[in-house]
GUNURO-654543 format. One line per field, with one value per residue (C-alpha): residue number from 0; y, x, z; chain. Coordinates in Angstrom, 1 decimal, padded with zeros to 4 digits. Layout:
! GUNURO-654543
k (NUM,...)
y (Y,...)
x (X,...)
z (Z,...)
c (A,...)
//
This chain:
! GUNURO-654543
k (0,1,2,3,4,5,6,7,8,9,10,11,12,13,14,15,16,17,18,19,20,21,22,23,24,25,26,27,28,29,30,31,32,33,34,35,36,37,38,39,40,41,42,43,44,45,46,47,48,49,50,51,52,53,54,55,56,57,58,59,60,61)
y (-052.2,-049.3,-045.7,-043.0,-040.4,-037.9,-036.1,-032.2,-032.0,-028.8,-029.1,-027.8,-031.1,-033.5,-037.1,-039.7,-043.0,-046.3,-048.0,-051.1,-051.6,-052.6,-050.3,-049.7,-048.8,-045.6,-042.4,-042.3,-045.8,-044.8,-041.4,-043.1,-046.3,-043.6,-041.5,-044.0,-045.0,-041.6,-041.2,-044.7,-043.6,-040.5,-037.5,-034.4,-034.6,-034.8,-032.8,-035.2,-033.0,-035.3,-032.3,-031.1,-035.3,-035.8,-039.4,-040.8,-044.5,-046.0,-046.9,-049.1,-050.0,-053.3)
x (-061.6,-059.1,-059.5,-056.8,-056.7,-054.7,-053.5,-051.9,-048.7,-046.8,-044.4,-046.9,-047.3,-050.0,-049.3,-051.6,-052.0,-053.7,-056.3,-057.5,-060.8,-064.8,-067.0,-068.9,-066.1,-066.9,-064.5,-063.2,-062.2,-060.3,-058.5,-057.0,-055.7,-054.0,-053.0,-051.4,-049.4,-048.2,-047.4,-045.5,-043.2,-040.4,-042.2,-043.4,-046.7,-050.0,-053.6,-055.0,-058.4,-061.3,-062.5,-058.9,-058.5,-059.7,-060.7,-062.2,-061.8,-059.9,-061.5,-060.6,-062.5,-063.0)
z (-031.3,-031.0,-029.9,-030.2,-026.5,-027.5,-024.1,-023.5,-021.5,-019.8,-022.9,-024.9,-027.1,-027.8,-026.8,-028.8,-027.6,-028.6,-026.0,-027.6,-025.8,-026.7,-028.5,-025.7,-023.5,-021.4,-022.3,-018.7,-018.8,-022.2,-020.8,-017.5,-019.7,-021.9,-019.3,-016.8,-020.3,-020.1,-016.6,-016.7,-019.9,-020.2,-021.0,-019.6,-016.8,-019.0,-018.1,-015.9,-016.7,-018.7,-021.0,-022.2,-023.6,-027.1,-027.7,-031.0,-032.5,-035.3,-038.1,-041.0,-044.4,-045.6)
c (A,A,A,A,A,A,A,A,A,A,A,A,A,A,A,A,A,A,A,A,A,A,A,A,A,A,A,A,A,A,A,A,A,A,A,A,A,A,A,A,A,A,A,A,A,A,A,A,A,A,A,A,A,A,A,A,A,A,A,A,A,A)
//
């Protein structure tokens, strides 16, 4: 299964990320996969705050 985090930065942007992760992951797990994905790359600091993330999953039809 795969969920999209989309984290705010200080440049004012939204970056989105993929977790892939069970359906029963919990949405703290999900935010600090996406977020130390952030941290590791080029960009601009993310919120590190839970309730400014936005986290829902991908889904697909058959």
């Amino acid at each position: 299964m795969s969920w999209l985090v989309s984290l705010p930065a200080l440049d004012g942007r939204e970056y989105v990320y993929r977790v892939h992760a069970p359906l029963d992951a919990l949405p703290a797990d999900l935010f600090w996969c996406a977020f130390h994905c952030h941290d590791d790359g080029p960009h601009p600091r993310a919120s590190d705050r839970f309730d400014a993330a936005r986290i829902w999953p991908i889904t697909t039809e058959a």
